[in-house]
ZAMI-553579 format. One line per field, with one value per residue (C-alpha): residue number from 1; residue in one letter; x, y, z. Coordinates in steps of 0.1 Angstrom, whole numbers, always signed. Example, Ala and Ser with C-alpha at 12.3 -4.5 7.8 and 13.67 -1.06 7.14 Angstrom:
# ZAMI-553579
guke <- [1 2]
markol <- [A S]
X <- [+123 +137]
Y <- [-45 -11]
Z <- [+78 +71]
This chain:
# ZAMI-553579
guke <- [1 2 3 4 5 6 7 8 9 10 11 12 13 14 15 16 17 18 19 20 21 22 23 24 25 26 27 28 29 30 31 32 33 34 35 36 37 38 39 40 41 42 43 44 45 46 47 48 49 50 51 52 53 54 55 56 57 58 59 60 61 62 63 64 65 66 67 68 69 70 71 72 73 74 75 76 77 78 79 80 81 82 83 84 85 86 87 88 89 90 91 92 93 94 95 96 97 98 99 100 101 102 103 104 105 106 107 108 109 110 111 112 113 114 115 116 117 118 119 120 121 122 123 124 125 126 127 128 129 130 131 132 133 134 135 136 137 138 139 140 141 142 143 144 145 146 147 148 149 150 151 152 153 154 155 156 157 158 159 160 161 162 163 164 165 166 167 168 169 170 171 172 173 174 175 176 177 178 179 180 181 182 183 184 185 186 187 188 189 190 191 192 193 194 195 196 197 198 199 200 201 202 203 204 205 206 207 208 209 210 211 212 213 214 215 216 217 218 219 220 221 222 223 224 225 226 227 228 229 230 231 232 233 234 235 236 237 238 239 240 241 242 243 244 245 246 247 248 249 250 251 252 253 254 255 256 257 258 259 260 261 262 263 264 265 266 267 268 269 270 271 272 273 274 275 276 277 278 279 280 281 282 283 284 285 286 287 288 289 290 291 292 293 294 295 296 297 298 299 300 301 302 303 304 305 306 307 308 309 310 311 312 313 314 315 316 317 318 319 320 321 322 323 324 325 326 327 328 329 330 331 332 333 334 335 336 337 338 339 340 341 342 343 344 345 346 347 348 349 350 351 352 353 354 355 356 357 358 359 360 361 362 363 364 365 366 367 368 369 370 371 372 373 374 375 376 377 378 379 380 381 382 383 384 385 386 387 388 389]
markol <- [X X X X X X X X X X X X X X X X X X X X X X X X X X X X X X X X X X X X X X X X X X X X X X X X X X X X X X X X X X X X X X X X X X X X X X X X X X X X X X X X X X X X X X X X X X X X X X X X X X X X X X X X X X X X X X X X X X X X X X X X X X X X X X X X X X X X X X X X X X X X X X X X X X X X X X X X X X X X X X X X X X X X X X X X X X X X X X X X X X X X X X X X X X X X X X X X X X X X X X X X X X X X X X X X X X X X X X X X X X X X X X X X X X X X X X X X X X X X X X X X X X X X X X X X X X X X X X X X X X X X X X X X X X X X X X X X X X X X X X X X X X X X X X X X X X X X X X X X X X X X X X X X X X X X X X X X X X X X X X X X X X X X X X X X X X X X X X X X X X X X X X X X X X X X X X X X X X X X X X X X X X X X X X X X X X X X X X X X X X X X X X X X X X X X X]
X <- [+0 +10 +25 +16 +2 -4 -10 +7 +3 +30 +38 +40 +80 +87 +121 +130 +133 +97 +81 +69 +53 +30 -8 -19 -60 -37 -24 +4 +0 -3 -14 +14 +5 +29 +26 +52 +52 +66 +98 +101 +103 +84 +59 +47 +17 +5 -26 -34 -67 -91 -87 -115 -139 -127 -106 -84 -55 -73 -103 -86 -65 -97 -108 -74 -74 -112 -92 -62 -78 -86 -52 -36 -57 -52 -31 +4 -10 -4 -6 -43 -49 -42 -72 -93 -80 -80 -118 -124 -108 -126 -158 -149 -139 -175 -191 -177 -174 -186 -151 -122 -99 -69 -71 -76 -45 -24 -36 -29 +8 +18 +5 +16 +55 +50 +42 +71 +90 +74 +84 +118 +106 +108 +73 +79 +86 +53 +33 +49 +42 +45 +30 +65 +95 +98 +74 +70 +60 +54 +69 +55 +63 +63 +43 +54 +72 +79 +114 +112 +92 +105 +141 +123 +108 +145 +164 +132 +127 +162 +163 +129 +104 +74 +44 +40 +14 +12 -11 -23 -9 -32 -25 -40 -40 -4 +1 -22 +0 +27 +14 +9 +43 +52 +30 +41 +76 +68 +37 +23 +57 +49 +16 +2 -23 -37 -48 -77 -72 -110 -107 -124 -163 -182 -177 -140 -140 -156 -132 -101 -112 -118 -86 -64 -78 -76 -43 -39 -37 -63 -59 -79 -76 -105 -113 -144 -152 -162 -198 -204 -208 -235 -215 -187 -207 -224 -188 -174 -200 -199 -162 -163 -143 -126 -105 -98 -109 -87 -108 -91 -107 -141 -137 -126 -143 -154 -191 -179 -163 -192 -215 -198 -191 -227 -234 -204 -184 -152 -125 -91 -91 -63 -57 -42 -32 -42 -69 -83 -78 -48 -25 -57 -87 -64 -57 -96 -105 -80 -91 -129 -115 -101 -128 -150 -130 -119 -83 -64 -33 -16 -4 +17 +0 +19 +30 +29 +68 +89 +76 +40 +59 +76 +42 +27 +54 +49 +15 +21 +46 +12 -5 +14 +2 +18 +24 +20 +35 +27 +64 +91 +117 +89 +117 +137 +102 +95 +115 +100 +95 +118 +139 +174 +183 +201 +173 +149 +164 +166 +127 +113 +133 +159 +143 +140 +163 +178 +176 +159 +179 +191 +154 +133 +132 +106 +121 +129 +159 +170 +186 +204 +199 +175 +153 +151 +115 +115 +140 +122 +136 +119 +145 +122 +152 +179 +175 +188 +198 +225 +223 +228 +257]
Y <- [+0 +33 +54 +89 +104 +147 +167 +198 +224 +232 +261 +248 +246 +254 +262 +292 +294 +281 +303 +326 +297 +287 +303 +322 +302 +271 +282 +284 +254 +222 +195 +167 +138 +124 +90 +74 +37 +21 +14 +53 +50 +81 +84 +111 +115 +149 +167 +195 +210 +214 +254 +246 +243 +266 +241 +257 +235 +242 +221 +189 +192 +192 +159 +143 +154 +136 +99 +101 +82 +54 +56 +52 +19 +5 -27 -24 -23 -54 -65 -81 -55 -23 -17 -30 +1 +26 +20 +22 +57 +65 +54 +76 +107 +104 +117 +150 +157 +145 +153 +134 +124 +150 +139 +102 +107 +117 +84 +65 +75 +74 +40 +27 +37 +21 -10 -9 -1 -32 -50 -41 -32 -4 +12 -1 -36 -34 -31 -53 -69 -36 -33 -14 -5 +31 +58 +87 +123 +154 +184 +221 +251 +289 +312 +349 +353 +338 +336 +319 +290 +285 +282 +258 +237 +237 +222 +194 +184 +176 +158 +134 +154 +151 +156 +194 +213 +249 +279 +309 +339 +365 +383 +355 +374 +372 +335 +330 +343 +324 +291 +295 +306 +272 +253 +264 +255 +222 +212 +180 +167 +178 +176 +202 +204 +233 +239 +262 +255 +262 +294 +301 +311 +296 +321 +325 +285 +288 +310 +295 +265 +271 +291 +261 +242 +259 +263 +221 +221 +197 +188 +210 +205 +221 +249 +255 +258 +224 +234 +242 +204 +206 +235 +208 +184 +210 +219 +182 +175 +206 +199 +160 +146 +185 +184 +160 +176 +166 +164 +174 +191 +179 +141 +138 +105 +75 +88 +122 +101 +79 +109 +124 +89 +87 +123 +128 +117 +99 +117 +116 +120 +134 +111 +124 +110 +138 +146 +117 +98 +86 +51 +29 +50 +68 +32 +19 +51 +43 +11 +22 +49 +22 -2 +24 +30 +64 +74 +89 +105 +104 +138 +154 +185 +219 +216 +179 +168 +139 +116 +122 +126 +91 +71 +87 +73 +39 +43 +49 +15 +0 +10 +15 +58 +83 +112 +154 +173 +205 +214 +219 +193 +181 +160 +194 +213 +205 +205 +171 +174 +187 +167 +156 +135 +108 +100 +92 +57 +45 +60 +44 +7 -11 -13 +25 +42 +82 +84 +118 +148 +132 +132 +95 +79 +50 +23 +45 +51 +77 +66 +86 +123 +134 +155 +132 +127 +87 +84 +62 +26 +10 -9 -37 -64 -53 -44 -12 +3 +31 +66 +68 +85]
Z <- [+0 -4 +29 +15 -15 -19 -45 -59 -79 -98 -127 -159 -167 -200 -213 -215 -252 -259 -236 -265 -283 -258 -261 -225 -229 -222 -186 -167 -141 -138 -114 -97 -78 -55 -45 -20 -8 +25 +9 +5 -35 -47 -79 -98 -125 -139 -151 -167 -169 -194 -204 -233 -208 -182 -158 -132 -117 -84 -95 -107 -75 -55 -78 -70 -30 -31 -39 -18 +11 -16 -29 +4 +12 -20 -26 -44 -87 -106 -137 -129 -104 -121 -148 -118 -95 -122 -128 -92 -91 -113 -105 -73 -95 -116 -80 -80 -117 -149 -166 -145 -174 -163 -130 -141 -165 -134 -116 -143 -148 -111 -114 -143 -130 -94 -114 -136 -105 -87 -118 -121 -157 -185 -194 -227 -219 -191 -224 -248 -274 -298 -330 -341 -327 -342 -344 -365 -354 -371 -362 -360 -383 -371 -393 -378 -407 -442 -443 -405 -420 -448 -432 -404 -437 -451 -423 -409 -443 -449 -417 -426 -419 -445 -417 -401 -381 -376 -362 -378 -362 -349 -377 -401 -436 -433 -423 -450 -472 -458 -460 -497 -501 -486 -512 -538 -531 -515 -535 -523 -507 -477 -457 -431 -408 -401 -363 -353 -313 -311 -318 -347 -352 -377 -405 -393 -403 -440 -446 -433 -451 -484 -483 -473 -500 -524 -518 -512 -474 -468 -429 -404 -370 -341 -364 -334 -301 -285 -276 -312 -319 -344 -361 -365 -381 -407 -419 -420 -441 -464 -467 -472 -501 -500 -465 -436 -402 -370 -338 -303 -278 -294 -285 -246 -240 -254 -256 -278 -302 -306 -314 -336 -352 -356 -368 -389 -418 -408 -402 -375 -337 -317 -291 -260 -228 -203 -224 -222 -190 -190 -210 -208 -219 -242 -255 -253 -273 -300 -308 -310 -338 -359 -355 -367 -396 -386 -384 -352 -340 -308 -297 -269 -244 -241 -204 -203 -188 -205 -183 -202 -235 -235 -221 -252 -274 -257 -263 -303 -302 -287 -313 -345 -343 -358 -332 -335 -312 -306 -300 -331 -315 -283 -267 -256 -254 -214 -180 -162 -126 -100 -90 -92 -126 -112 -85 -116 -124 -87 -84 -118 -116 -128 -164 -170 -191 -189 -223 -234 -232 -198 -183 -178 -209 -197 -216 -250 -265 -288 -322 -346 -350 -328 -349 -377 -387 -373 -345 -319 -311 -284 -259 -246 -244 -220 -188 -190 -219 -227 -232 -269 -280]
């Protein structure tokens, strides 16, 4: 059983060099949940909340501070045990709030690395088989100015890249005018997605759209608030055959994908693990996509520490994904949590790896030049393996 478990609230740690990139509607703080066992070895899961719908870190810290007295009574997790507990927890969480999938996620992670710890195994090896043992991620593009992205395009696309993602700037006309600068130098070599971080209104959208397409961007991603649901559907199905829209904030839950799976023509998901609960509803909800013959991505939170980066790459082995980030290079985007580096291998087990830019690895290893556009190797084998060179 577990000794102690608390919860913080921490600032969100960006890098200092990113700091610019990061949107102020997302927030600055994020939730940590400290779990320590009678051996003293100490485990940490995260949450951020949902600024879509107007979450504060206080609030999913008051969801997470409702559990601790079932956490501390709980039994070790196992490998039979530890979808059991989680549902508990959350069958717990579902009394004080119909939304708990941030504070769920942060659950899930502390447990999932106290099991591997228990184990004396890497993340990736808890959840092997693999369907692959690389991934591929895209990468994002700055639009503030043209000659900015087109230098970015230059050096990722030499290094692999094919896939990108991008925002409009607030001064749209402009990135606009950018983005068909980059089409016509790239043609259909490259593919972008185009995100609208529910910000757009309806005739913002139309707009936006019939832009892109015309100009051959045909990926769209949350070009509208998510209580505009009905909205959503009218423009997938104005647009179908004409561009792919990307769901994120829309689908948090098993039941939102299913409606719009029933209302809407198919189109791609953006899977995320604080977004949606955490490794194993994350997981569940992937599954469902494909069985309905819908397509998904997995993708990585602004804020979210290496620690939530690498489960999410684990989670794209699982699956055979292909992962977005929201950050140009994502493995240097984040600071994990505080805490002294060499204390992460003795806290996460024998079979976790410092591998990523010296922070907790979980099991993956970093091959070849790290901003190559498919660079993960999974190390499911060895006990522990290297840094890479």
């Amino acid at each position: 059983m577990f000794l102690s478990a608390r919860v913080i609230i921490a600032p969100v740690d960006i890098r200092k060099e990113f700091r610019p990139l990061v949107l102020d509607d997302m927030g600055r703080a994020r939730v940590v949940l400290e779990l320590t066992d009678i051996k003293g070895n100490t485990f940490y899961g995260e949450a951020l909340p949902r600024w879509w719908a107007g979450e504060r870190a206080l609030d999913v810290a008051g969801y997470l501070s409702s559990v601790l007295g079932v956490l501390t009574h709980c039994a070790m997790p196992s490998v039979s045990n530890l979808r059991t507990m989680l549902h508990v927890l959350e069958q717990e969480l579902l009394k004080i709030t119909p939304r708990p999938e941030p504070a769920l996620a942060a659950l899930s992670t502390a447990l999932i690395t106290c099991l591997a710890h228990e184990k004396s195994q890497s993340v990736a090896a808890l959840f092997s088989p693999l369907e692959t043992q690389k991934i591929k991620y895209c990468a994002s593009i700055p639009l503030n100015g043209r000659a900015m992205a087109l230098t970015a395009l230059s050096t990722l696309t030499q290094r692999g890249f094919s896939q990108f993602k991008t925002r409009l700037s607030e001064h749209r006309e402009k990135s606009l005018h950018i983005l068909e600068n980059i089409m016509a130098t790239y043609g259909d070599s490259i593919h972008i997605a185009v995100d609208g971080n529910a910000g757009w209104s309806v005739s913002e959208a139309d707009e936006i759209v019939d832009a892109l397409v015309q100009m051959g961007i045909t990926l769209v991603e949350q070009p509208l608030p998510v209580s505009a649901r009905n909205e959503m559907i009218d423009l997938m199905v104005r647009y179908e055959g004409r561009a792919l829209f990307i769901l994120d904030q829309s689908v948090e839950c098993l039941n939102d994908f299913e409606w719009f799976a029933a209302n809407a023509p198919p189109a791609i998901v953006n899977v995320k693990l604080m977004k949606n609960g955490g490794f194993f509803k994350a997981l569940e909800l992937y599954e469902e996509i494909i069985r309905s013959s819908w397509h998904a991505s997995l993708g990585s939170e602004v804020g979210a520490t290496i620690t939530s980066l690498s489960l999410s790459r684990v989670l794209a082995a699982k699956t055979g994904g292909f992962i977005c980030h929201e950050g140009a290079m994502a493995p240097h985007y984040m600071n994990d949590f505080p805490m002294p580096e060499e204390e992460w291998t003795d806290r996460l087990g024998e079979g976790d790896v410092v591998s990523i830019m010296g922070s907790a690895g979980l099991g993956i290893a970093l091959h070849g030049d790290e901003t190559s556009g498919e660079v993960y190797a999974f190390q499911t084998l060895s006990p522990r393996a290297e840094d890479p060179a």
